[in-house]
N, C-alpha and C positions, 0 to 999 in steps of 0.2 A: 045605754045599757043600764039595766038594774043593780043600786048598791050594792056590795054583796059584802058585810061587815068580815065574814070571815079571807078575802080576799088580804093581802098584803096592804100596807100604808105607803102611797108613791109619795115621797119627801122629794122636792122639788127647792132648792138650792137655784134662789136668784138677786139680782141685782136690778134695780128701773133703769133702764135703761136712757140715757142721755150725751147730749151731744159731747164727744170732748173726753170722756170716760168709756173705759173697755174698750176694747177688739183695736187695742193700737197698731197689731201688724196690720188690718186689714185698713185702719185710718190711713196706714203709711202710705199704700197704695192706689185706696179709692177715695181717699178723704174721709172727712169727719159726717159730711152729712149723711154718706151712704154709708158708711159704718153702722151709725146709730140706726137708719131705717133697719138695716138689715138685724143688727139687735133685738131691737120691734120683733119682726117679723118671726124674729126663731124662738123670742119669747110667745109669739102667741101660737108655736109649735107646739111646744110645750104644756102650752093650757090647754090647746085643741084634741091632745091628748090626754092630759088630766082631766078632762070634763068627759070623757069617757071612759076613764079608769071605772074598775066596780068596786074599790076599797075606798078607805078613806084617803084623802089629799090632806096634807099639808106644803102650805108655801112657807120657803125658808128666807126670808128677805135679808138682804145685808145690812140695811138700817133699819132701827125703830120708825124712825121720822117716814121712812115707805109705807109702815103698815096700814094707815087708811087710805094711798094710791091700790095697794093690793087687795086691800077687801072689796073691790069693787069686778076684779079681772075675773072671774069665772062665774061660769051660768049652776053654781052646784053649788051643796051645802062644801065648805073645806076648814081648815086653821091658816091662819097667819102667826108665824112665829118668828122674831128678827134674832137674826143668827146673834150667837153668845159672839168675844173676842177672841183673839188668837188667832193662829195659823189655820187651813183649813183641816186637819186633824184632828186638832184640838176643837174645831166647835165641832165636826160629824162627833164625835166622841162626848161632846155635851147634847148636844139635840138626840141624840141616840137615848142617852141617861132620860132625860125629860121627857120620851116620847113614851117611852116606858113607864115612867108613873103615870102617865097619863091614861094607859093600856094599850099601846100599840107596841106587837110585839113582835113582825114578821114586817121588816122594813124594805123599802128600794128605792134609794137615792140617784138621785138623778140632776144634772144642771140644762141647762138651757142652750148650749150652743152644737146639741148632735142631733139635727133635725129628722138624720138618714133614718132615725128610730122607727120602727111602725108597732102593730099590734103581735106581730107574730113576734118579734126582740120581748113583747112584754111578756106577752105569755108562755113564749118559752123561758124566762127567766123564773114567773111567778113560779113552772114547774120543776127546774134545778131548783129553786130557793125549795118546795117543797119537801126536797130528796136530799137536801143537805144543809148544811150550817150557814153557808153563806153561797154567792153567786153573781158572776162578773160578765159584763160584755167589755172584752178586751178590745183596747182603742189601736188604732193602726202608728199612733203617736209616742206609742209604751204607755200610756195611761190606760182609764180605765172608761167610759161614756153609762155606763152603770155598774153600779156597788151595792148587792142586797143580802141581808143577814138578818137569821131567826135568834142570834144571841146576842151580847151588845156587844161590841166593836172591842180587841185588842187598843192598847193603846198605839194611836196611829200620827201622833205628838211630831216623831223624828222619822216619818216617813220623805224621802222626798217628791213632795208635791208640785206639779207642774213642771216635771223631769219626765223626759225617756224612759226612767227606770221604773217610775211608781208602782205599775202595773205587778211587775214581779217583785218589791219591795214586799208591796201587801199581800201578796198570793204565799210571796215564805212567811211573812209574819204568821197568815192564820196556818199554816202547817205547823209551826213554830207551837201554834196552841191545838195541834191536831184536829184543827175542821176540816170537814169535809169540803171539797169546790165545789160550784158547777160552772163551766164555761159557754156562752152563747158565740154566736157568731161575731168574727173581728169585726168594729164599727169605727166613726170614726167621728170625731168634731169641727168644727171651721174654728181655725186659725188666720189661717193667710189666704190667698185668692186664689192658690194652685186648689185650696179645699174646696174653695166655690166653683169652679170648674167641674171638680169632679161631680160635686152634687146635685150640678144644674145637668147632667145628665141622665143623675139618678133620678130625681123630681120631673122626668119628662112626664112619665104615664101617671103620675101619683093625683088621685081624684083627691085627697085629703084638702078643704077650703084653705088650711091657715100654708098648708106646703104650696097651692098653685100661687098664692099672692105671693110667697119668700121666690115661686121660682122664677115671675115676673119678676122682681125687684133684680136677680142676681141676671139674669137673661138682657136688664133695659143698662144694666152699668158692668159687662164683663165681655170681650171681644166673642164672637161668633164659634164656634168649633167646630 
């Protein structure tokens, strides 16, 4: 696809993934090594889709010390920006401030482990985000699998993050400051391997390159259905 500056900034909230680190319910499970592959692979979901975004990209890495493994992951011009400290509230709520000076004004955050995402989750979101203040795809977890907003961010400090509730935490908060929503379709993340289950049936027909390698990886280490 053709840049398209006036399009949204996809901010992309990630971590390098390694062995031993993240996805511990799914370590608990399947182990450490296929965890991390599967990490891999939902990270390069993730860019598979970034490199087709039409706006600008930014990656949000969790350490500095990542930022020249990430300058290298995408076939597109993008930023590398290592996430400030804090809880995660407090850094969307800094990288939000920053992204703004920089002139990006019309945001959609995103992490790495809702691979079920395609083009139509984005662009109907870019279209809610058009039509209002902000714009969510509610996660089947009570979270949230996208978060996009044209103003900056309530403070979102003492949200609880990584809870059942966050979802509607944040939805009263921006009422709270009378924005408008828009809601996409309920999606969902991989946690645990009930998640992989479900996905490796969604990912059957899915021609997307970085989704058929994730849905070998989950099809070669998950029982048969």
């Amino acid at each position: 696809m053709t840049q398209n500056k006036l399009s949204p900034t996809l901010v992309i909230f990630c971590k390098r993934p390694l062995i031993g680190q993240g996805k511990q319910r799914l370590a608990a499970t399947l182990g450490k090594p296929i965890a991390f592959e599967l990490a891999k692979r939902m990270l390069d979901c993730a860019i598979e889709d970034a490199n087709h975004w039409q706006g600008d990209v930014v990656l949000a890495v969790s350490s500095e010390a990542d930022s020249d493994w990430a300058d290298s992951l995408m076939q597109r011009d993008y930023k590398v920006i290592p996430q400030p400290k804090g809880n995660l509230g407090q850094r969307i709520n800094q990288l939000d401030t920053t992204l703004r000076t920089l002139g990006h004004h019309s945001l959609v955050f995103i992490g790495t482990d809702a691979p079920i995402l395609n083009d139509d989750d984005y662009q109907t979101i870019i279209q809610h985000l058009s039509q209002n203040d902000c714009a969510f795809s509610p996660a089947t977890d009570g979270g949230v699998t996208i978060m996009a907003n044209k103003k900056p961010w309530p403070n979102l400090t003492h949200l609880s993050w990584s809870t059942s509730t966050l979802g509607h935490e944040l939805s009263d908060l921006c009422k709270q400051h009378s924005w408008s929503q828009g809601l996409i379709r309920e999606t969902y993340d991989i946690d645990i391997e009930e998640d992989l289950l479900k996905l490796k049936s969604a990912l059957e027909n899915d021609t997307r390159p970085a989704r058929k390698k994730l849905l070998n990886v989950i099809t070669s280490n998950t029982p048969a259905t």
